[in-house]
C-alpha positions in Angstrom: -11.0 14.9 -5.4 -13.8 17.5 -5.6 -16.3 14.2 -5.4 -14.6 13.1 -2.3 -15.0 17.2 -1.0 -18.9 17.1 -2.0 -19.9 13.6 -0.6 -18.2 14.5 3.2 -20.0 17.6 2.9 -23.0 16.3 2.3 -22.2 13.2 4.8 -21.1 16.4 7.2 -24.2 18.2 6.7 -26.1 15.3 7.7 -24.2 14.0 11.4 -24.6 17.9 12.3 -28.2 17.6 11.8 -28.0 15.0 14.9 -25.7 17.4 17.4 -26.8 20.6 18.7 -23.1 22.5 18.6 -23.1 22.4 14.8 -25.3 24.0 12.2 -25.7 22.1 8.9 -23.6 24.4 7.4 -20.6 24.1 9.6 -21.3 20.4 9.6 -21.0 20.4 5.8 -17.5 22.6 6.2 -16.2 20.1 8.3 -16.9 17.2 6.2 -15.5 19.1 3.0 -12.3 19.7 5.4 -11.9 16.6 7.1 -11.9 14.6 3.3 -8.5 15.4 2.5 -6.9 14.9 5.9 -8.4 11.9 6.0 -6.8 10.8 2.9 -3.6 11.4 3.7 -3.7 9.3 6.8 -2.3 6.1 6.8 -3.8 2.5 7.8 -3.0 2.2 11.8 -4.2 5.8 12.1 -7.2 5.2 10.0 -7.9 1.9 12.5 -6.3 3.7 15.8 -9.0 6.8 15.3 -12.3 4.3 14.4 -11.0 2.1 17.5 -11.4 5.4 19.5 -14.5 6.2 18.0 -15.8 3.1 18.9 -14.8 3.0 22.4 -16.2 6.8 23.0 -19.3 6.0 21.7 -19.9 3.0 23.9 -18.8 4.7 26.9 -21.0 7.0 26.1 -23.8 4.7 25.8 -23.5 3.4 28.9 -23.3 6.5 30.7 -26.6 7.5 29.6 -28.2 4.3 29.9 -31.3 4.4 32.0 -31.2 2.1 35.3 -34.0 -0.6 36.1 -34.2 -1.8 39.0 -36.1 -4.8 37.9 -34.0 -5.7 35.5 -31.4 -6.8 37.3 -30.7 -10.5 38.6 
């Protein structure tokens, strides 16, 4: 369990590196957390929670996508 811990603090450490709000500390803190919750989660959860992830990443895509005018048909 205490790999599990280490590897999602070292996969937390890394994502915060990406976002402004978190420091790579609290990112790694998070990820240490976020390891056990995870695995006591069952399978539609696990799917329901990536299927949101998915979907708020993509409408977050296309909100920031830059419009060109030119290409359009």
């Amino acid at each position: 369990m205490m790999i599990g811990k280490l590897i999602g603090a070292g996969v937390g450490a890394a994502l915060s590196k990406e976002t402004r709000k978190f420091g790579g500390a609290t990112g790694a803190v998070l990820g240490a957390l976020a390891v056990p919750v995870v695995s006591r989660l069952r399978l539609p959860v696990l799917l329901a929670l990536a299927g949101g992830g998915y979907l708020a990443k993509k409408l977050s895509d296309k909100g920031k996508a830059p419009e060109d005018p030119s290409a359009s048909t």
